[in-house]
N, C-alpha and C positions, 0 to 999 in steps of 0.2 A: 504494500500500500504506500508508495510515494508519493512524497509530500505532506502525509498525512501526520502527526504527533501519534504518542506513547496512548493519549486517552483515546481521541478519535479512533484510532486501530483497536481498541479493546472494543469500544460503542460497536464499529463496525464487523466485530468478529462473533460479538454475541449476539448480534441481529444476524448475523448472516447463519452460525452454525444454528442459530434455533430454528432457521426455516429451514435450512440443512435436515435437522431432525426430524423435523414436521416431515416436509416431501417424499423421506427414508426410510422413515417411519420407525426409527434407532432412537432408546432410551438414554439421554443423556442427561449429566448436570451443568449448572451455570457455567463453572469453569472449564471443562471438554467442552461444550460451545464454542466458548472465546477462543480457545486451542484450534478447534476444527476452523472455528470461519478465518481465524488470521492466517494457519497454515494452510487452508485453502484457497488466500488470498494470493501467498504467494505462487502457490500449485497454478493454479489459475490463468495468475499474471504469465508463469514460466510458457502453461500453452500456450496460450493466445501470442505470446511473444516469438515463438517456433512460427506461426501462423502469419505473423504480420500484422496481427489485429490486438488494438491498443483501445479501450478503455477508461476513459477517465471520467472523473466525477463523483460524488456520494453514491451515485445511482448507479454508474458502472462499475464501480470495485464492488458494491455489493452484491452485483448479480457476478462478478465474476469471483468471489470468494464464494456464494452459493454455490454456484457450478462447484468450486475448487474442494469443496467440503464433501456434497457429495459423491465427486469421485473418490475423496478418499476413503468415506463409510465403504462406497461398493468394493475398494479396494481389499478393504480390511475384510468385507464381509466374504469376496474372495478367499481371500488368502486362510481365515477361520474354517470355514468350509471343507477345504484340503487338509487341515489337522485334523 
């Protein structure tokens, strides 16, 4: 999340992994939220940046932390799966 501050990136990780959760339909608490939606943030940014396609704004980083969250639940939920 560039340009963003320490709190703003928290605000925007907990809005984003909680709708993360929702969409995923994955039990989380507040702080795995904040986790998912900022490392999803970055997840996110990384694709979209492979792509060419950039993002910006309150409204763009947090659809693209959404996206970035959810891949990692189905990641995870992957990868559980296989153990």
């Amino acid at each position: 999340m560039e340009g963003y501050g320490i709190i703003m990136s928290i605000i925007i990780g907990g809005i984003a992994g909680w709708i993360a959760e929702k969409v995923m339909k994955f039990d989380t608490g507040l702080i795995m939220n904040i986790v998912l939606g900022i490392v999803g943030a970055v997840v996110g940014n990384f694709l979209l940046g492979l792509l060419g396609i950039g993002l910006g704004g309150f409204i763009g980083q947090l659809i693209v932390a959404v996206l970035g969250a959810c891949i990692l639940i189905f990641a995870y939920r992957t990868i559980k799966g296989r153990a």
